[in-house]
C-alpha positions as CSV (number, residue, x, y, z in Angstrom):
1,X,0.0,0.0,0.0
2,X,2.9,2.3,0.8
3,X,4.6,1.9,-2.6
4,X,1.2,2.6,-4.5
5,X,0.6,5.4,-2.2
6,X,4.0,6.7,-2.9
7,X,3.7,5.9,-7.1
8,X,0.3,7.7,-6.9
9,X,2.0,10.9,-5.2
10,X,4.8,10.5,-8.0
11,X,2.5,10.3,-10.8
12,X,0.4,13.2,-9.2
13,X,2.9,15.5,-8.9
14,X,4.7,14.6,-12.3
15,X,0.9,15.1,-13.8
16,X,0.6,18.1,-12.8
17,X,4.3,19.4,-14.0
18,X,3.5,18.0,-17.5
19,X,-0.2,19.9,-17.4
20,X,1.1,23.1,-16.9
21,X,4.1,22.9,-19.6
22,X,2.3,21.4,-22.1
23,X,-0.6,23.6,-21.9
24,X,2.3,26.8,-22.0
25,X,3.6,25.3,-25.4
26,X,0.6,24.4,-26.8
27,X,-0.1,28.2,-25.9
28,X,3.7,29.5,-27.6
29,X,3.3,27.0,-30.8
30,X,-0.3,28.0,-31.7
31,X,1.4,31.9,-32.0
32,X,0.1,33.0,-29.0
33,X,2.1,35.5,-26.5
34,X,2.8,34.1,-23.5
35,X,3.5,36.4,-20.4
36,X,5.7,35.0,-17.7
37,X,6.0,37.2,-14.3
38,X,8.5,40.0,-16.5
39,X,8.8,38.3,-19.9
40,X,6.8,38.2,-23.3
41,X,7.3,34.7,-25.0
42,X,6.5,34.3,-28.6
43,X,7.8,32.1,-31.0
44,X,7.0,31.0,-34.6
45,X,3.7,29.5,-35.2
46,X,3.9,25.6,-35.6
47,X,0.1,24.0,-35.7
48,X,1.5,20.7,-35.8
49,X,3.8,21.1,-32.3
50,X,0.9,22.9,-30.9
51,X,-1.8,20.2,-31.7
52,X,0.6,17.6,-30.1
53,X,0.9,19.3,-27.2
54,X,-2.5,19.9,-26.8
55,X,-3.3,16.1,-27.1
56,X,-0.6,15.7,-23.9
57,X,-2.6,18.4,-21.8
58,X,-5.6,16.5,-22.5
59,X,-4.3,13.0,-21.7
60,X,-2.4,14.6,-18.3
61,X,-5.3,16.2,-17.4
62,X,-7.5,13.0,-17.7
63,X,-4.6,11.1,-15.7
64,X,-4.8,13.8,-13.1
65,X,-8.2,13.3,-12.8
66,X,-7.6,9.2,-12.2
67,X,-5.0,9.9,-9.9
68,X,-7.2,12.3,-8.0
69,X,-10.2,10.0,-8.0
70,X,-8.1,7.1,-7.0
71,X,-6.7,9.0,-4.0
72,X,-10.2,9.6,-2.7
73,X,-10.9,6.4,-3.3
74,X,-7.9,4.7,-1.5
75,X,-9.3,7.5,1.4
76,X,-12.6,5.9,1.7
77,X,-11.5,2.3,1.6
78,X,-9.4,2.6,4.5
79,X,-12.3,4.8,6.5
80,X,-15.0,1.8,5.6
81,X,-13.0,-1.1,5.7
82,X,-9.7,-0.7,7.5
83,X,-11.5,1.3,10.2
84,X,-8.4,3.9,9.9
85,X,-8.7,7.0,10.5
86,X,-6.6,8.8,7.7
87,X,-8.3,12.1,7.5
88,X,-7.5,12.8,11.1
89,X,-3.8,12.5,9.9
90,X,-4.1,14.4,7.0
91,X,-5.8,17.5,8.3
């Protein structure tokens, strides 16, 4: 249980890395400006780039979403059936 719990935090932490630059390049490729904090970023239009990011934000975002729902999950379980009481710990 320890090394799932510690693969899901993994995964949901890399998910959320990999949402957040794709959906910046998809942003850059498709010609839009992106501001970060001081900085203007623009580059070159490439649709192609663009689209194939796009298609990674969407399938990080669903895999955020498993990851997520599998956490609350994995919560539940051990409040019904282990008699644990996790979300004392966590809060």
């Amino acid at each position: 249980q320890r090394l799932i719990a510690k693969l899901n935090h993994t995964f949901f932490y890399a998910s959320i890395l990999i949402v957040s630059i794709s959906g910046a390049l998809k942003k850059i490729f498709n010609g839009e400006v992106l501001d970060v904090f001081l900085f203007k970023i623009e580059i070159k239009d490439n649709f192609e780039l663009a689209e194939l990011f796009y298609d990674v934000h969407i399938f990080s975002n669903y895999t955020l979403i498993s990851l997520i729902s599998l956490h609350i999950f994995a919560v539940i379980i051990h409040k019904a059936i282990f008699k644990e009481n996790l979300l004392k710990r966590i809060l």
